[in-house]
C-alpha positions as CSV (number, residue, x, y, z in Angstrom):
1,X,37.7,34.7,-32.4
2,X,39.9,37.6,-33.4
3,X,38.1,39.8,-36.1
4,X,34.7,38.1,-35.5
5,X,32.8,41.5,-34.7
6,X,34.5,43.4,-37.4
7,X,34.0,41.4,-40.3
8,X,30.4,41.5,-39.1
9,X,29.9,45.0,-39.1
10,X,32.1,45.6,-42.5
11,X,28.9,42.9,-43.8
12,X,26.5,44.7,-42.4
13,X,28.0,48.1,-43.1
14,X,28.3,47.2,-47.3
15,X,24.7,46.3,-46.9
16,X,23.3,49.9,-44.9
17,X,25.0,51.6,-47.1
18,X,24.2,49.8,-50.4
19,X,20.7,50.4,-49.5
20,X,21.2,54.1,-48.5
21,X,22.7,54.5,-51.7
22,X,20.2,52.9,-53.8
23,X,17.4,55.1,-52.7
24,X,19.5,57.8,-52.9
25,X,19.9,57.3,-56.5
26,X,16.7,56.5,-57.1
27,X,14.9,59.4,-55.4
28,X,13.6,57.4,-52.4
29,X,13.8,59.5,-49.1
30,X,15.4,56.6,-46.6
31,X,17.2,57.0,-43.0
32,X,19.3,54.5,-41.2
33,X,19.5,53.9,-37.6
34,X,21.4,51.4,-35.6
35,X,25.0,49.8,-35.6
36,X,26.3,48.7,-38.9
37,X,25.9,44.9,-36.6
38,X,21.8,45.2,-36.6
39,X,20.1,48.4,-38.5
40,X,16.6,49.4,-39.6
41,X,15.7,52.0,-42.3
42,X,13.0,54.1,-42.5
43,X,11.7,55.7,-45.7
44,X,11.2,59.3,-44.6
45,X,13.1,62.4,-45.8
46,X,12.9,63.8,-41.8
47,X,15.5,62.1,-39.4
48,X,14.3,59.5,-37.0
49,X,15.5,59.3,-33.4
50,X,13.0,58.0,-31.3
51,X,10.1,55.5,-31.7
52,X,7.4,58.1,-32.9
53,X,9.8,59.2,-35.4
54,X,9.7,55.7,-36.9
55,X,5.9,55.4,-37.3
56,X,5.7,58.8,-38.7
57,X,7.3,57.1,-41.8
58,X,6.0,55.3,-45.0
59,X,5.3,52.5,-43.4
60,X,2.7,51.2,-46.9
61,X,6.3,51.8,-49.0
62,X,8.3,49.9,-45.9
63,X,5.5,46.7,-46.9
64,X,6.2,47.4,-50.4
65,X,9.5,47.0,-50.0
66,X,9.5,43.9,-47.3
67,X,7.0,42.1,-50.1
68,X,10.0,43.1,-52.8
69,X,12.3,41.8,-51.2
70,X,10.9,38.7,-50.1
71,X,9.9,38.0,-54.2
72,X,13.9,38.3,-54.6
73,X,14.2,35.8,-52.7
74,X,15.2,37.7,-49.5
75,X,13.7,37.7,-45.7
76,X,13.4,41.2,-43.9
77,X,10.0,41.1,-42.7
78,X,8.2,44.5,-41.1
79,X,8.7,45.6,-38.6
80,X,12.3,43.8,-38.1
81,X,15.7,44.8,-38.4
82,X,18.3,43.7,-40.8
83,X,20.7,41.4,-38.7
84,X,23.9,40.3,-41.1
85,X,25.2,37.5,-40.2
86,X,28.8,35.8,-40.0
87,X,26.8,33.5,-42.1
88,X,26.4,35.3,-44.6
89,X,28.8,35.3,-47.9
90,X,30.3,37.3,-50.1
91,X,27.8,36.2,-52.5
92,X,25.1,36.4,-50.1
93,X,25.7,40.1,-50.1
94,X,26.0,40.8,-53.5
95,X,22.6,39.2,-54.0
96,X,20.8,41.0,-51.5
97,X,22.6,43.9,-53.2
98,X,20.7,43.0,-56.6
99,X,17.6,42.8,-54.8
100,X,17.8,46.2,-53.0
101,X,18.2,47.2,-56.6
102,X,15.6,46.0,-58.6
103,X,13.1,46.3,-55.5
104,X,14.3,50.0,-55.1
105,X,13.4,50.9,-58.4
106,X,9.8,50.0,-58.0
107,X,9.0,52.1,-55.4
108,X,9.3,55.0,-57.6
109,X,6.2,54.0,-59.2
């Protein structure tokens, strides 16, 4: 259907870079790989462009996180990807927004 794969990367898109943002304000080093369609973060102030670049991140504050997330109520289990889905409302998005949040904030500690 027309504007299938769009509306699925502007979801997915709003979620990156809701996340990216978060940390950002909250002092958490985080990069973002993949297509705005299926995406991974890494929490790591150095950029990551191959596999070893991944596991040379936090991967203790990437469980934290995971297990955060998961208490809000949200899947994204280590080590997968997030993959929006056409699914996936409006309000689905603004929860998951709450969640990066609230979860965020705790990793400071």
């Amino acid at each position: 259907e027309a504007g299938t794969y769009e509306k699925l990367r502007k979801t997915g898109g709003e979620v990156r870079q809701a996340l990216v943002d978060v940390c950002a304000e909250n002092g958490i080093p985080v990069q973002s790989s993949g297509d705005d369609a299926i995406f991974d973060v890494f929490f790591t102030d150095q950029p990551v462009h191959n596999y070893r670049d991944g596991l040379a991140a936090d991967a203790r504050m990437m469980a934290r996180f995971n297990a955060g997330l998961l208490e809000q109520g949200i899947l994204k289990s280590w080590p997968q990807k997030f993959y929006p889905s056409l699914a996936h409302t409006d309000e689905d998005v603004e929860r998951t927004l709450v969640a990066f949040r609230h979860v965020v904030k705790g990793l400071k500690r």
